[in-house]
Backbone as CSV, one residue per row, in Angstrom:
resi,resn,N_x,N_y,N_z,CA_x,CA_y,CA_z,C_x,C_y,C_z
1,UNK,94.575,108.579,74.243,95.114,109.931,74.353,95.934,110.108,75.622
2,UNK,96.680,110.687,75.813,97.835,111.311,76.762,96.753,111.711,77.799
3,UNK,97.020,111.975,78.789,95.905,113.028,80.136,97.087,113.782,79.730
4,UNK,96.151,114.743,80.228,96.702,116.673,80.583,97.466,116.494,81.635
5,UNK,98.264,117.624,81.836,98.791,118.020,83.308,97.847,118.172,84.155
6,UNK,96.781,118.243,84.017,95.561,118.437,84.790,95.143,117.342,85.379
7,UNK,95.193,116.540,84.471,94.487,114.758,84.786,95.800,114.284,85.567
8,UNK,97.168,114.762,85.376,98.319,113.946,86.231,98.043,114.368,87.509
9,UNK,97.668,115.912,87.464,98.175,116.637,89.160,96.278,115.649,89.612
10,UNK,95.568,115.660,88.845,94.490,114.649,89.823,94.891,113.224,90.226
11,UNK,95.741,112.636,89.228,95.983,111.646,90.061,97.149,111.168,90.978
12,UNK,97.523,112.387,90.859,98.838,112.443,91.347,98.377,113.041,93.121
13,UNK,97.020,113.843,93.253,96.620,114.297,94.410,96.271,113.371,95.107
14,UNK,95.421,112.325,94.296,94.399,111.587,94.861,95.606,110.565,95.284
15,UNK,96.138,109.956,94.894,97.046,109.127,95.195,98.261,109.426,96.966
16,UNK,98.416,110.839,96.186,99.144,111.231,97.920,97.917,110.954,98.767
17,UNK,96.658,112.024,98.354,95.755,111.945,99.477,95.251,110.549,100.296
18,UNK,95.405,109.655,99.374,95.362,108.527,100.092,96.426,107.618,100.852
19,UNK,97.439,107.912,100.542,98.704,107.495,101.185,98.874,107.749,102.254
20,UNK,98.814,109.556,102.628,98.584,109.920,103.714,97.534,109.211,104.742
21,UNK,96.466,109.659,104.272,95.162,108.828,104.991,95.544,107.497,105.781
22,UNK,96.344,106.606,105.072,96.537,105.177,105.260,98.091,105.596,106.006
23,UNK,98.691,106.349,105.722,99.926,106.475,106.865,99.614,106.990,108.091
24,UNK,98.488,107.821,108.627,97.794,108.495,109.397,96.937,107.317,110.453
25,UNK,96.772,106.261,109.324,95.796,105.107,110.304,96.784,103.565,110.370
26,UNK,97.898,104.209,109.826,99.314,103.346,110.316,98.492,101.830,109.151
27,UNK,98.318,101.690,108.698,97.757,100.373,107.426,98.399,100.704,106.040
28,UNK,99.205,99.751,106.018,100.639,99.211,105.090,99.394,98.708,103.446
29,UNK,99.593,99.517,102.032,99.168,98.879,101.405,99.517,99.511,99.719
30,UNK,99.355,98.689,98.689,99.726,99.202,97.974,98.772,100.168,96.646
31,UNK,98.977,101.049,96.006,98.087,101.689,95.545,98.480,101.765,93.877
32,UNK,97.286,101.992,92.867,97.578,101.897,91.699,95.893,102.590,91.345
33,UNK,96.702,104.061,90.915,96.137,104.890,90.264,95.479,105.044,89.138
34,UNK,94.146,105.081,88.416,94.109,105.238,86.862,92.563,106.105,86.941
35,UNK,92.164,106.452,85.801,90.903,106.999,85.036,89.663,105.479,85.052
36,UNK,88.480,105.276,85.038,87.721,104.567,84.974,86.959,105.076,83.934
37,UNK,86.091,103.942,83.476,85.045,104.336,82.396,84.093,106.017,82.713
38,UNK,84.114,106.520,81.086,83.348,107.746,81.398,81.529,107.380,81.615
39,UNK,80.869,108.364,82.180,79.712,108.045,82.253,79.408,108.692,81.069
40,UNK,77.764,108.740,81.014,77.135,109.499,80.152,77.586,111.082,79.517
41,UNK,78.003,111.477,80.425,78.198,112.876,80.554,79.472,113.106,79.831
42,UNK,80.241,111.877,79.909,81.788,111.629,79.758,82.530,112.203,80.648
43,UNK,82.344,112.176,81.926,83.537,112.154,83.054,83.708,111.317,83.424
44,UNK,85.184,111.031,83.326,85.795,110.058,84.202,86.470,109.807,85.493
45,UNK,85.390,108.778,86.372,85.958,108.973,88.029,87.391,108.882,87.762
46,UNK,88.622,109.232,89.210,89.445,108.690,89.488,89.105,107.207,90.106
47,UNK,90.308,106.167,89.812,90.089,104.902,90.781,91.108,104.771,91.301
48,UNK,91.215,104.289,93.141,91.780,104.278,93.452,91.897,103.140,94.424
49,UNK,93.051,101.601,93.397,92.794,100.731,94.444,93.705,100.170,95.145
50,UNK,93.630,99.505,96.530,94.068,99.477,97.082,94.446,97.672,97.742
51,UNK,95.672,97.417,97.680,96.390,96.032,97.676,96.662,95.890,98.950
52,UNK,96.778,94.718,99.519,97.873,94.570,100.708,97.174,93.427,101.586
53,UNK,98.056,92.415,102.800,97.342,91.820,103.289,96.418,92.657,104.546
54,UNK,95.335,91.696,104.702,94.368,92.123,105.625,93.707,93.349,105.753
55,UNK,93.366,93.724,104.543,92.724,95.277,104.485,91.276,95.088,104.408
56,UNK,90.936,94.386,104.993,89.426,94.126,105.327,88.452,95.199,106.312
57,UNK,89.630,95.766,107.434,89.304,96.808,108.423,89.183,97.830,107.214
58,UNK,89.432,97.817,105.994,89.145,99.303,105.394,87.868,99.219,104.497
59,UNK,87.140,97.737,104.706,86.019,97.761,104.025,84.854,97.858,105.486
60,UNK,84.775,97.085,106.395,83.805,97.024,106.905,82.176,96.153,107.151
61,UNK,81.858,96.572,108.096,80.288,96.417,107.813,79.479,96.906,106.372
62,UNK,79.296,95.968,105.310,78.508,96.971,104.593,79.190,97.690,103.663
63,UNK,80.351,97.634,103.652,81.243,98.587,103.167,81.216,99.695,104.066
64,UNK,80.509,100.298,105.124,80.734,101.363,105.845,81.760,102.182,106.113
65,UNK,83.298,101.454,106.352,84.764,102.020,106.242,85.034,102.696,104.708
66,UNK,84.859,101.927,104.079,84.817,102.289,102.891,84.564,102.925,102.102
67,UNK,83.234,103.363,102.533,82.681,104.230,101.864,83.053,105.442,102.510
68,UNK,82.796,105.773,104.024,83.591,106.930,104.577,85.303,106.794,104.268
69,UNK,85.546,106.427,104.179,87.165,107.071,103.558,87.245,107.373,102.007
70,UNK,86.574,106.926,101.096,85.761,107.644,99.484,85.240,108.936,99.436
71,UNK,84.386,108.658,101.016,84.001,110.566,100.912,85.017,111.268,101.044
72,UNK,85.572,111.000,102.660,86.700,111.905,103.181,88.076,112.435,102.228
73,UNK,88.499,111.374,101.216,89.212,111.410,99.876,88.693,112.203,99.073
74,UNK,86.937,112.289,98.542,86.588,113.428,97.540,86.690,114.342,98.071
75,UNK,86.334,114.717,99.798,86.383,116.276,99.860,87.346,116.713,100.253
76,UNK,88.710,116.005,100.516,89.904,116.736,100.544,90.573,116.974,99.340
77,UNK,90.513,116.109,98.362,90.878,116.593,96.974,90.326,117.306,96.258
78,UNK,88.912,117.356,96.525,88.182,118.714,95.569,88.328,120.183,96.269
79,UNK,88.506,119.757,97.461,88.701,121.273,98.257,90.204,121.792,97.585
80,UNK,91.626,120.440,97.366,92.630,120.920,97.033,92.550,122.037,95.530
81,UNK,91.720,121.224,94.644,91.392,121.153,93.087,90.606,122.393,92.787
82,UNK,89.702,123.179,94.131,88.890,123.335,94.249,87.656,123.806,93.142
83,UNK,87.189,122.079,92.864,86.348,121.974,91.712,86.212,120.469,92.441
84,UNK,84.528,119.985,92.107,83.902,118.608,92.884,84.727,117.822,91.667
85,UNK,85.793,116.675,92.383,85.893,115.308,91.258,85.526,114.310,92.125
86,UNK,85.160,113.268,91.011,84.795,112.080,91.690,86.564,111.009,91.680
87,UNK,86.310,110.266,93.109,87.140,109.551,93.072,86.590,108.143,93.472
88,UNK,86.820,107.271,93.002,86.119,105.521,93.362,87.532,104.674,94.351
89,UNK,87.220,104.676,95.590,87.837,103.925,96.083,87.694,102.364,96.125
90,UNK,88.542,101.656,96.199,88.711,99.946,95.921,89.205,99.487,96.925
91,UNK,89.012,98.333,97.417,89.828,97.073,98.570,89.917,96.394,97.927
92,UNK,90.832,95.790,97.186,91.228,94.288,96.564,90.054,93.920,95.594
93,UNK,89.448,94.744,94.823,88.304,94.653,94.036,86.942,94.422,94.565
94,UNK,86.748,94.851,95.833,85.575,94.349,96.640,84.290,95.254,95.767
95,UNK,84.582,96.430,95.233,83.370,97.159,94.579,82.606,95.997,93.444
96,UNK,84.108,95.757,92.413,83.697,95.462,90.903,83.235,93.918,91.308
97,UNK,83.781,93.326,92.716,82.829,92.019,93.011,81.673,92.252,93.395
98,UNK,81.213,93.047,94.046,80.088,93.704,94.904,79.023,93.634,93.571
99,UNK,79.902,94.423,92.212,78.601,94.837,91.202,78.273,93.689,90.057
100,UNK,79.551,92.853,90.250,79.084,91.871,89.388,77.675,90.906,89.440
């Protein structure tokens, strides 16, 4: 099915919102936007991942970087939206390796 104008302006937010973020902390990288599997409930996170060399400083200890810039991304876009969405941030697939 098509997304709504609704589902574009989300990924169309989440996508600036992170651009910014990463122009703000001066780290060069590339981004590619989409919908992820629905859960139970059938909502589907945003994913949002992220390419480029040496982006390791954006994972961290632990993922610790990582995960704080996932939060800082949901609550500036749900504050924009203002309605809670989930967004899943990525480093070069470090999550979907993490869960395999």
């Amino acid at each position: 099915p098509e997304p709504s104008s609704e589902e574009d302006e989300l990924l169309n937010i989440s996508e600036k919102t992170v651009s910014e973020l990463l122009a703000k902390m001066k780290i060069e990288a590339k981004l590619s936007v989409s919908y992820g599997e629905a859960d139970e409930d059938g909502h589907r996170p945003v994913c949002v991942e992220l390419h480029g060399d040496d982006l390791s400083i954006l994972i961290g200890h632990r993922a610790e970087i990582l995960n704080a810039l996932q939060y800082i991304v949901n609550l500036i876009v749900s504050k924009q939206l203002e309605r809670w969405v989930q967004i899943v941030v990525d480093v070069e697939g470090y999550r979907s390796r993490r869960e395999a």
